[in-house]
N, C-alpha and C positions, 0 to 999 in steps of 0.2 A: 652514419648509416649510408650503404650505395644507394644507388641507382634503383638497384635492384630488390633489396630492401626493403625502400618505401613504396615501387609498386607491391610487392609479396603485403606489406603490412594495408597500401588504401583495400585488396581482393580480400583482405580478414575482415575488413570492417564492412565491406558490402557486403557479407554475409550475417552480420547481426540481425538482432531482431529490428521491427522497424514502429514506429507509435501504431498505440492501437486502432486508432481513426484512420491511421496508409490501411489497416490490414483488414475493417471492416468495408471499407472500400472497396480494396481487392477480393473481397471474398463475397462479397453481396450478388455478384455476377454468376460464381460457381454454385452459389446457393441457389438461383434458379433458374440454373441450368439444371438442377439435383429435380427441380420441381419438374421440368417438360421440356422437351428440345424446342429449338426456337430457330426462326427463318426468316428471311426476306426475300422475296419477288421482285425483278424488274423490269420493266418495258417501256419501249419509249420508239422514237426515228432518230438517227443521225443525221448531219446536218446535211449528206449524203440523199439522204430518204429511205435509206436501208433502215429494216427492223432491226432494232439492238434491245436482248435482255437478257436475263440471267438470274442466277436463283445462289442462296447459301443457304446451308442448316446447319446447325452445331447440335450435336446430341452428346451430352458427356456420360464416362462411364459411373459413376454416381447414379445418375438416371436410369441406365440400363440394370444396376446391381438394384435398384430399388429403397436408394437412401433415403431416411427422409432430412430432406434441404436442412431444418434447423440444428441438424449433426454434422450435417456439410460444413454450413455456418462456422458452427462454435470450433467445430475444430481447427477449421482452416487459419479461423483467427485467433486460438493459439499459437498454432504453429508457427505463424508468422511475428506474431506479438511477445509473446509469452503471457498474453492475460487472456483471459474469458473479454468476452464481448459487453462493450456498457451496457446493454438492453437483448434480451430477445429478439431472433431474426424474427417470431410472427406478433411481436409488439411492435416493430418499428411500424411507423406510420404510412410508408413508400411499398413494404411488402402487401403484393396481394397474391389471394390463393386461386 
């Protein structure tokens, strides 16, 4: 096989599914982001003495359509896994509402 070959075949296999523990991982973030947008604030001096701050918010569209998170959840970690998730997003112990 070339060159070219085994890169074409390592981009197939980054495309597999991945263990279900990478995709409950990966999805626990989107899932409450599904729940409420979320932000951080910053302020502070530079060493300067100049004000410095700044702000993020992520609001996903999930949240705007009015999903609820534990369909976010389950699906995203199908998709990602191809299994259902070991537990419930609102059994896990870490989710709060």
């Amino acid at each position: 096989m070339g060159r070219l070959g085994l890169i074409l075949l390592g981009l197939l296999a980054a495309c597999g599914p991945v263990p279900r523990e990478v995709a409950e991982r990966n999805c626990y973030e989107r899932a409450r982001l599904a729940q409420q947008p979320r932000g951080e604030i910053r302020a502070g001096l530079g060493s300067d003495g100049e004000a410095a701050g700044g702000f993020d918010i992520a609001v996903s569209s999930d949240f705007l359509m009015g999903r609820d998170p534990a369909q976010v959840y389950d699906s995203c970690v199908y998709q990602q896994s191809g299994q259902l998730p070991s537990q419930p997003l609102y059994s896990r112990s870490d989710w709060r509402n």
